[in-house]
C-alpha positions as protocol buffer text, in pm:
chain_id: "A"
residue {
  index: 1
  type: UNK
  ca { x: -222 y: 144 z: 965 }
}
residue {
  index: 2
  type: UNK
  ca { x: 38 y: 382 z: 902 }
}
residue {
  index: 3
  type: UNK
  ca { x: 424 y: 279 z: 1054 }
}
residue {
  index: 4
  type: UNK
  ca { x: 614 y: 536 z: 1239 }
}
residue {
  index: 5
  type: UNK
  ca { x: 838 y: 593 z: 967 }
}
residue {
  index: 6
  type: UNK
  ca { x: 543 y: 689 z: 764 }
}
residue {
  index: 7
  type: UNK
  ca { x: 390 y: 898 z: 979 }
}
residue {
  index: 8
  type: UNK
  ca { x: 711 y: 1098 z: 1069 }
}
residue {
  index: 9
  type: UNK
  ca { x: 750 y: 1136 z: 671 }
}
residue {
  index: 10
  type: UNK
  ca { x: 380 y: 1262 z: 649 }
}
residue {
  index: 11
  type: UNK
  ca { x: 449 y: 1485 z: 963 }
}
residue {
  index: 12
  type: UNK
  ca { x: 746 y: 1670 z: 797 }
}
residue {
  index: 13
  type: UNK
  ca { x: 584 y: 1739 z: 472 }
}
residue {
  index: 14
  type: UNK
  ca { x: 276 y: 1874 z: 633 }
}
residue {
  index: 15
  type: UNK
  ca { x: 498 y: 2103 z: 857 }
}
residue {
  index: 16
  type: UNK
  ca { x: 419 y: 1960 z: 1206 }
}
residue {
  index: 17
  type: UNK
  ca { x: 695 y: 2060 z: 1457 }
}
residue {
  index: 18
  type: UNK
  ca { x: 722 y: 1651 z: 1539 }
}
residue {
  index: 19
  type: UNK
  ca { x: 929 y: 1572 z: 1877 }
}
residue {
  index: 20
  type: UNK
  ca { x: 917 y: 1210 z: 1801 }
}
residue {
  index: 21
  type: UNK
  ca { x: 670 y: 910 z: 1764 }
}
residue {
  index: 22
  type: UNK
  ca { x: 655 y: 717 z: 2076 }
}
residue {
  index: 23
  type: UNK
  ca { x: 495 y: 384 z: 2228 }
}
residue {
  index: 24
  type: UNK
  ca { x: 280 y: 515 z: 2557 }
}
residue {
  index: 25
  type: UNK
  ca { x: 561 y: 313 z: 2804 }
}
residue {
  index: 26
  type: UNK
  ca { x: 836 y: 529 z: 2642 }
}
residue {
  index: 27
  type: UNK
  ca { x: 700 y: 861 z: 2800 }
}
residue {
  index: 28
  type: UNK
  ca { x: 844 y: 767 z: 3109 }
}
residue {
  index: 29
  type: UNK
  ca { x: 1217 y: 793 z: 2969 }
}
residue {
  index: 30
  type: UNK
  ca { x: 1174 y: 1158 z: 2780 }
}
residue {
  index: 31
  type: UNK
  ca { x: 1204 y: 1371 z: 3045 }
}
residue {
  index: 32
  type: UNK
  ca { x: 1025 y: 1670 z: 3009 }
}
residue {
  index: 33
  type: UNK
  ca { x: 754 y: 1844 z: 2789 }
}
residue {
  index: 34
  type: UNK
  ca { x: 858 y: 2038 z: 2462 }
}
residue {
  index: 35
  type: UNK
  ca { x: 651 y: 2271 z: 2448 }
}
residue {
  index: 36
  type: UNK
  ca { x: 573 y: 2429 z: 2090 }
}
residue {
  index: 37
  type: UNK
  ca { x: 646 y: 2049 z: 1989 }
}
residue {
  index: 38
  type: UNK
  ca { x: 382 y: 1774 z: 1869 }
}
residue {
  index: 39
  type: UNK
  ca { x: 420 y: 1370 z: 1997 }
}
residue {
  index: 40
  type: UNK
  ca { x: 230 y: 1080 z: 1839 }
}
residue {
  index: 41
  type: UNK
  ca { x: 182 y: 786 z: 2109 }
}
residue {
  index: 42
  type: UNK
  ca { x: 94 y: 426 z: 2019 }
}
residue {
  index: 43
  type: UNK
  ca { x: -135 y: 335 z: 2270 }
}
residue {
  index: 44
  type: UNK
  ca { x: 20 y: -21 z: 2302 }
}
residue {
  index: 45
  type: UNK
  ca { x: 340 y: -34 z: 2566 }
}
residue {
  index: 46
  type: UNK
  ca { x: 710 y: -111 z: 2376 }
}
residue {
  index: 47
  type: UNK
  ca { x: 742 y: -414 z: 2486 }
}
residue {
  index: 48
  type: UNK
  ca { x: 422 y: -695 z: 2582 }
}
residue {
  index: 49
  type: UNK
  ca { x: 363 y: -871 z: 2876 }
}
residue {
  index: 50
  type: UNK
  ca { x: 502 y: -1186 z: 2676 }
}
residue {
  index: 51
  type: UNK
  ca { x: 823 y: -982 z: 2690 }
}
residue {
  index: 52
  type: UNK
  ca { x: 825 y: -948 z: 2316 }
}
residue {
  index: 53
  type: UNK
  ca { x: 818 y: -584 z: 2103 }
}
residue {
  index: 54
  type: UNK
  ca { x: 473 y: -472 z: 2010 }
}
residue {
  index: 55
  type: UNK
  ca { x: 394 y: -378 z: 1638 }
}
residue {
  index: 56
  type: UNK
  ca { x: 193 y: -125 z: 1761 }
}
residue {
  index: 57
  type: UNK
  ca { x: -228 y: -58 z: 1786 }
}
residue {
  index: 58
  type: UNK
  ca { x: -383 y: 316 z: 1758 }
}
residue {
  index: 59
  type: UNK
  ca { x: -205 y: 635 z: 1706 }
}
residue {
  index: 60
  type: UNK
  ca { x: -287 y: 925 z: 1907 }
}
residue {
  index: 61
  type: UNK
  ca { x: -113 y: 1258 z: 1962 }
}
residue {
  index: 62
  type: UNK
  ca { x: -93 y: 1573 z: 2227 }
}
residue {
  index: 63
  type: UNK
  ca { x: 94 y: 1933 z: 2200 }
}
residue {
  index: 64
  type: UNK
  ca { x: 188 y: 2183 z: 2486 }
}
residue {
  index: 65
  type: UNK
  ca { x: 199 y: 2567 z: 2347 }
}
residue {
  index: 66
  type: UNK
  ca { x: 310 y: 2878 z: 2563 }
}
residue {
  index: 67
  type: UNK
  ca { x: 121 y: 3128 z: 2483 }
}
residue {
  index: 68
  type: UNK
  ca { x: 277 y: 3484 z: 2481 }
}
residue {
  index: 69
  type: UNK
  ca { x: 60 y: 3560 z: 2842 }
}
residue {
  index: 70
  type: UNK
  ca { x: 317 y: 3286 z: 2951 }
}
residue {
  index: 71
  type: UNK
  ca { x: -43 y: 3049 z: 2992 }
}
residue {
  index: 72
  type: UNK
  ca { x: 51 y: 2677 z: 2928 }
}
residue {
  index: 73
  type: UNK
  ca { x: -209 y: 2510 z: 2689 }
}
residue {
  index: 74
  type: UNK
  ca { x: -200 y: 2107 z: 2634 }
}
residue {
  index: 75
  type: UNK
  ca { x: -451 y: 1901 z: 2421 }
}
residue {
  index: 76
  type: UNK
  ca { x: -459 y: 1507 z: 2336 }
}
residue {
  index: 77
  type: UNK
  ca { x: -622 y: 1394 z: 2087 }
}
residue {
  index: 78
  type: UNK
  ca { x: -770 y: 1027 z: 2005 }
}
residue {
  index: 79
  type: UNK
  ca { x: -939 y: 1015 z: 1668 }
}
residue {
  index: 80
  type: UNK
  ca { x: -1201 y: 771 z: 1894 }
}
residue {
  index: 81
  type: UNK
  ca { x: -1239 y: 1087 z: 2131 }
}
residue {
  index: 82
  type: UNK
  ca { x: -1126 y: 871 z: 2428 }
}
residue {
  index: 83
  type: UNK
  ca { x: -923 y: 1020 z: 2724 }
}
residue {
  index: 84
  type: UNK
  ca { x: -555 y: 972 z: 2743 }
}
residue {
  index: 85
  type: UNK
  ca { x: -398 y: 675 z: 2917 }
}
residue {
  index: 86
  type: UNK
  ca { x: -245 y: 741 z: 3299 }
}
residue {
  index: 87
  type: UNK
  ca { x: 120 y: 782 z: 3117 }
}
residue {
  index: 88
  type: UNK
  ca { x: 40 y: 1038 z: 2914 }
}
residue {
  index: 89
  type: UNK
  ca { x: -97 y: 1268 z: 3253 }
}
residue {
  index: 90
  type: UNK
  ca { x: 232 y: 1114 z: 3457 }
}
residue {
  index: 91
  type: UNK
  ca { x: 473 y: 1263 z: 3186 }
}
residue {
  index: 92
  type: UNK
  ca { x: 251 y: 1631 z: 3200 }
}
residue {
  index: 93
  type: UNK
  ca { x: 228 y: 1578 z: 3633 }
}
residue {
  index: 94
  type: UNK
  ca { x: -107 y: 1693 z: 3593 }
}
residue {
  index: 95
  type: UNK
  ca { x: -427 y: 1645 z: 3413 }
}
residue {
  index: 96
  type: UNK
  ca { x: -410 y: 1792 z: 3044 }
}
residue {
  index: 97
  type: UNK
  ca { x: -760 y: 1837 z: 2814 }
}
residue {
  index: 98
  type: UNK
  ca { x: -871 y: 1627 z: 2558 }
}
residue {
  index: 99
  type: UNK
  ca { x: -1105 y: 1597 z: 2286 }
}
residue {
  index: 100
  type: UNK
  ca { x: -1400 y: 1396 z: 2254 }
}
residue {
  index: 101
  type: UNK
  ca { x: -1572 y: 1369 z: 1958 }
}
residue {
  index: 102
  type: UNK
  ca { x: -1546 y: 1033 z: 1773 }
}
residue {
  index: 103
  type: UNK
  ca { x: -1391 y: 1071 z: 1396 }
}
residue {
  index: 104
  type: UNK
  ca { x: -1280 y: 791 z: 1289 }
}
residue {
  index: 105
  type: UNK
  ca { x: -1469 y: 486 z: 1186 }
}
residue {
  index: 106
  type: UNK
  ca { x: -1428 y: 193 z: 1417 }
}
residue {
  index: 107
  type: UNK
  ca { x: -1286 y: -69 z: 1179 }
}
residue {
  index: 108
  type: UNK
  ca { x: -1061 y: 192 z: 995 }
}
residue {
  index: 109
  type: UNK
  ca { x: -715 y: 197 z: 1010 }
}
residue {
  index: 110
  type: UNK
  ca { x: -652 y: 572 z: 949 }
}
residue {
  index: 111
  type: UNK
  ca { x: -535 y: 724 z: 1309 }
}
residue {
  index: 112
  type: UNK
  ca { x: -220 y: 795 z: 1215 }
}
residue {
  index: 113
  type: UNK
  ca { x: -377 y: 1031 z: 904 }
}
residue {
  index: 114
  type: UNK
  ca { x: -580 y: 1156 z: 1186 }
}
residue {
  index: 115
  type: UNK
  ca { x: -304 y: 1281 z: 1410 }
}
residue {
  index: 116
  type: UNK
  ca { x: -98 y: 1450 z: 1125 }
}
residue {
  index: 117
  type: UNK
  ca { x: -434 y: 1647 z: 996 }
}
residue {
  index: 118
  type: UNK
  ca { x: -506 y: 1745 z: 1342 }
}
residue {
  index: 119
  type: UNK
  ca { x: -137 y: 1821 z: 1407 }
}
residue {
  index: 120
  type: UNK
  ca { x: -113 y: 2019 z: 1082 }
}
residue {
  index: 121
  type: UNK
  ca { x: -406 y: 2197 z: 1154 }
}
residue {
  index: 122
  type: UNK
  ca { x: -299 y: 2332 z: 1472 }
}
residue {
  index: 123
  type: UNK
  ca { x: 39 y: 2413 z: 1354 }
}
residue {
  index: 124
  type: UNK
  ca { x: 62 y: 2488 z: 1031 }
}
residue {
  index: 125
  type: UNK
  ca { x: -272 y: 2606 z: 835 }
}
residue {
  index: 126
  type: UNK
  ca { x: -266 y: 2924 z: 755 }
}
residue {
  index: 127
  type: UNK
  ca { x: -601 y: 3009 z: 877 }
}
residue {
  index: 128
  type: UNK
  ca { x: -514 y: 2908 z: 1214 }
}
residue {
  index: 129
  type: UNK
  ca { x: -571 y: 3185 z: 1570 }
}
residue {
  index: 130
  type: UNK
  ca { x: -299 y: 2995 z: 1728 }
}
residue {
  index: 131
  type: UNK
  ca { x: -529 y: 2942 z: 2004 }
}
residue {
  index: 132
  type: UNK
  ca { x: -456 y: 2556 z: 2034 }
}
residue {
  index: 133
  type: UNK
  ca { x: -831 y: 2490 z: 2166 }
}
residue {
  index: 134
  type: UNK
  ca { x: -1025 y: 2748 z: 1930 }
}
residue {
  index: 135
  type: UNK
  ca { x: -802 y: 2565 z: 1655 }
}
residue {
  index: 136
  type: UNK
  ca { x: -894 y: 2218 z: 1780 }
}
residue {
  index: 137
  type: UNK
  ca { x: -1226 y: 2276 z: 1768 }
}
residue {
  index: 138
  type: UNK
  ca { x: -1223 y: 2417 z: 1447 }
}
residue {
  index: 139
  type: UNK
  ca { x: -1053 y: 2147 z: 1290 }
}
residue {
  index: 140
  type: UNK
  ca { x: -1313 y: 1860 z: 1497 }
}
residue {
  index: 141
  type: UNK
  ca { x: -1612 y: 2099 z: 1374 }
}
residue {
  index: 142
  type: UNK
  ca { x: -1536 y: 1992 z: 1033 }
}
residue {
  index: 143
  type: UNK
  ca { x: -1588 y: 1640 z: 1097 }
}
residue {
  index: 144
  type: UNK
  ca { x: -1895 y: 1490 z: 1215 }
}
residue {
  index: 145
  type: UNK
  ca { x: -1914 y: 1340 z: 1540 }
}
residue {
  index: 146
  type: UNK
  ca { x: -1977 y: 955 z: 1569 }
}
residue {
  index: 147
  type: UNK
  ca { x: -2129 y: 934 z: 1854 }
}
residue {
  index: 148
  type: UNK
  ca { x: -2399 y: 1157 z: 1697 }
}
residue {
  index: 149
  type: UNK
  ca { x: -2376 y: 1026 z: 1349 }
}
residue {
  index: 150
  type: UNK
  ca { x: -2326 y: 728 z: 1171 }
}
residue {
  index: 151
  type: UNK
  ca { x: -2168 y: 909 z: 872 }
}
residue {
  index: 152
  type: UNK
  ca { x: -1776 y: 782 z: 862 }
}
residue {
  index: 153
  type: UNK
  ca { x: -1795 y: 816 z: 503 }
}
residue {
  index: 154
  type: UNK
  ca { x: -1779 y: 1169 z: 471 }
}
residue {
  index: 155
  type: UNK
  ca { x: -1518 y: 1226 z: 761 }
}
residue {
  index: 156
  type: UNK
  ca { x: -1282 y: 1002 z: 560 }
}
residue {
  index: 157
  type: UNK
  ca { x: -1343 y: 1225 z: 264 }
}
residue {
  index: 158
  type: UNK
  ca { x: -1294 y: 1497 z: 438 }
}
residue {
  index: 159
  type: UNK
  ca { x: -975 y: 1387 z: 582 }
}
residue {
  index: 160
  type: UNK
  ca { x: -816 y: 1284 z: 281 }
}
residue {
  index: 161
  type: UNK
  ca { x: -890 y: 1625 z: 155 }
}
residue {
  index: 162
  type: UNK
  ca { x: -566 y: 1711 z: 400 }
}
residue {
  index: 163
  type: UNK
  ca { x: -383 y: 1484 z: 204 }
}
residue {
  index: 164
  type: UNK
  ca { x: -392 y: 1656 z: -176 }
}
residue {
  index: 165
  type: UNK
  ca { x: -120 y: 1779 z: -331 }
}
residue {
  index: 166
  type: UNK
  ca { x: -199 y: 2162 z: -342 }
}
residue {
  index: 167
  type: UNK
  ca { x: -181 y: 2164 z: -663 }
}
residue {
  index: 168
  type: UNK
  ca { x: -479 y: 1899 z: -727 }
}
């Protein structure tokens, strides 16, 4: 699994407008939503209930976007297509959508590659409507769905594709 320190590297050379990496219990303390501004949440709380720091456990991620209309769009995504925790809708106030298709294999430790693709691709390819949803499912059409296929294979080699050098 990827650190945060990686990730935040990865994020800045693929152009993502990152606000920050965060464990899901720091939400609480940011104040408000960024809008036009990408997080990464570790699904693990900072601290355990041992009272020691966690190392961390699955990466996931979630944008707001105004749209010129002034219409407020918000996505999460989970490379497992799983619904956001409860601090992720108590930071927003209100219930945000989320994806749902299942990308990444289940013993794979690639959700942090996951996030920056799917952040990239909303923010930065060049083929993009800027239509956060139309984008998201754009970039999840390109994958196939687990919980339709069995192929996690060829979403990993699809998903590294995001990860050439543009000159290769």
């Amino acid at each position: 699994m990827l650190s945060d320190v990686q990730v935040k590297e990865l994020c800045k050379k693929m152009d993502v407008p990152l606000q920050g990496v965060y464990f899901k219990s720091q939400l609480e303390d940011l104040g408000n939503i960024q809008y036009g501004r990408s997080y990464i949440i570790n699904l693990e709380s900072e601290v355990g209930e041992n009272g020691e720091h966690n190392m961390g456990s699955h990466f996931t991620c979630f944008q707001a976007n105004i749209l010129p209309t002034g219409k407020i769009q918000a996505l999460y995504f989970d490379p497992y297509g799983v619904k956001y925790p409860q601090e992720v809708e108590d930071f927003f106030g209100y219930p945000i959508g989320y994806t749902t298709a299942d990308l990444q294999g289940l013993t794979a430790e690639t959700c942090g590659y996951w996030c920056c693709a799917y952040l990239h691709f909303i923010n930065a390819f060049s083929q993009r409507t800027g239509d956060m949803y139309i984008d998201g499912d754009t970039f999840l059409s390109l994958f196939n769905d687990l919980n339709h296929s069995c192929d996690w294979i060829a979403n990993e080699n699809m998903l590294k594709q995001f990860f050439k050098s543009p000159d290769s």
